[in-house]
C-alpha positions in Angstrom: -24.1 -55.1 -35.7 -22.7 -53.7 -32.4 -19.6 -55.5 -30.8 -20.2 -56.0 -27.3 -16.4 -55.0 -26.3 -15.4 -52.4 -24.2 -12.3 -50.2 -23.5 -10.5 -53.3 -21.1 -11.2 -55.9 -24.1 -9.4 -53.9 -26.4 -6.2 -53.4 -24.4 -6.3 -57.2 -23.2 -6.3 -58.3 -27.1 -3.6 -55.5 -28.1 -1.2 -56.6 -24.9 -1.2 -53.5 -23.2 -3.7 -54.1 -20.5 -0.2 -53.1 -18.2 -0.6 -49.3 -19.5 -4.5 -48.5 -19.8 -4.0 -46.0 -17.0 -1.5 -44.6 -18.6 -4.0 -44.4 -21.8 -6.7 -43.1 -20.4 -4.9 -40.2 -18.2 -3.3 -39.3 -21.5 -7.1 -38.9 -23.0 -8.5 -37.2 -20.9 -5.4 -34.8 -20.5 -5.8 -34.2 -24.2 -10.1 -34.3 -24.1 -10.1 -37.5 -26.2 -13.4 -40.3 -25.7 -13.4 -43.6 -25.4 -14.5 -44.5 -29.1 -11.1 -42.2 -30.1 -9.2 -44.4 -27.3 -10.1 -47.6 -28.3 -9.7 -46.4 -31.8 -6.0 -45.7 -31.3 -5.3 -48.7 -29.1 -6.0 -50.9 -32.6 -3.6 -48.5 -33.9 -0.8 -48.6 -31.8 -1.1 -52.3 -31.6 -0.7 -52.2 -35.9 2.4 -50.1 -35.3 3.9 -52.1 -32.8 3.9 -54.9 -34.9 5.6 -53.0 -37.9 7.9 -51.1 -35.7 8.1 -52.5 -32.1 8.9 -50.6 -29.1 13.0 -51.6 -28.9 14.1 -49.5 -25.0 11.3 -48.3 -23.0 7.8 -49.4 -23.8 6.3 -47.2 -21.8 7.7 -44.2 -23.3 7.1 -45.6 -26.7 3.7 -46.1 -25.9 2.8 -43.0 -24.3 4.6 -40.9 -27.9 2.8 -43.5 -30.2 -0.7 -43.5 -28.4 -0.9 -39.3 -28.5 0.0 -39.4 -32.0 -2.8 -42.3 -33.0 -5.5 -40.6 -30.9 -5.0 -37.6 -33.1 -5.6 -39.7 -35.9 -8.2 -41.4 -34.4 -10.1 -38.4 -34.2 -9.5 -37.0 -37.1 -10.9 -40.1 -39.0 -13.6 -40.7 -36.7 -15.0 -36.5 -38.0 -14.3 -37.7 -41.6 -16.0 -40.9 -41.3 -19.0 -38.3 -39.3 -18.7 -35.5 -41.9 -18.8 -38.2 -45.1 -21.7 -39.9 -43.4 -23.4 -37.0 -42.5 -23.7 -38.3 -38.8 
């Protein structure tokens, strides 16, 4: 079964609806999609309840959402290459 979210309902739910411009100028600056983007979004918001942002939020974000799309791509190709998709 198919959720019927899109990239906005993610960001709303994570709190960080402020800085999706922010997220997607950094993916398309780095050729990431939106699957990858919303991906990393459910990431970040898993770190930031671990390890919160403590100064400047935006800057945190910005560092933590390049380094979860990476990983959101690179799980995304495993999940691809195990399922033969």
């Amino acid at each position: 079964m198919r959720n019927n979210y899109n990239l906005e309902d993610y960001f709303i739910q994570t709190g960080y609806y402020d800085l999706l411009p922010m997220a997607v100028q950094l993916s398309q600056d780095f050729g990431f999609n939106r699957h990858e983007m919303i991906e990393a979004i459910c990431k970040v918001a898993d770190k930031a309840a671990t390890f919160p942002p403590q100064k400047n939020r935006q800057a945190w974000f910005a560092t933590v959402f390049k380094e979860k799309l990476a990983e959101a791509r690179a799980e995304i190709l495993a999940f691809r290459k195990a399922n033969h998709l």
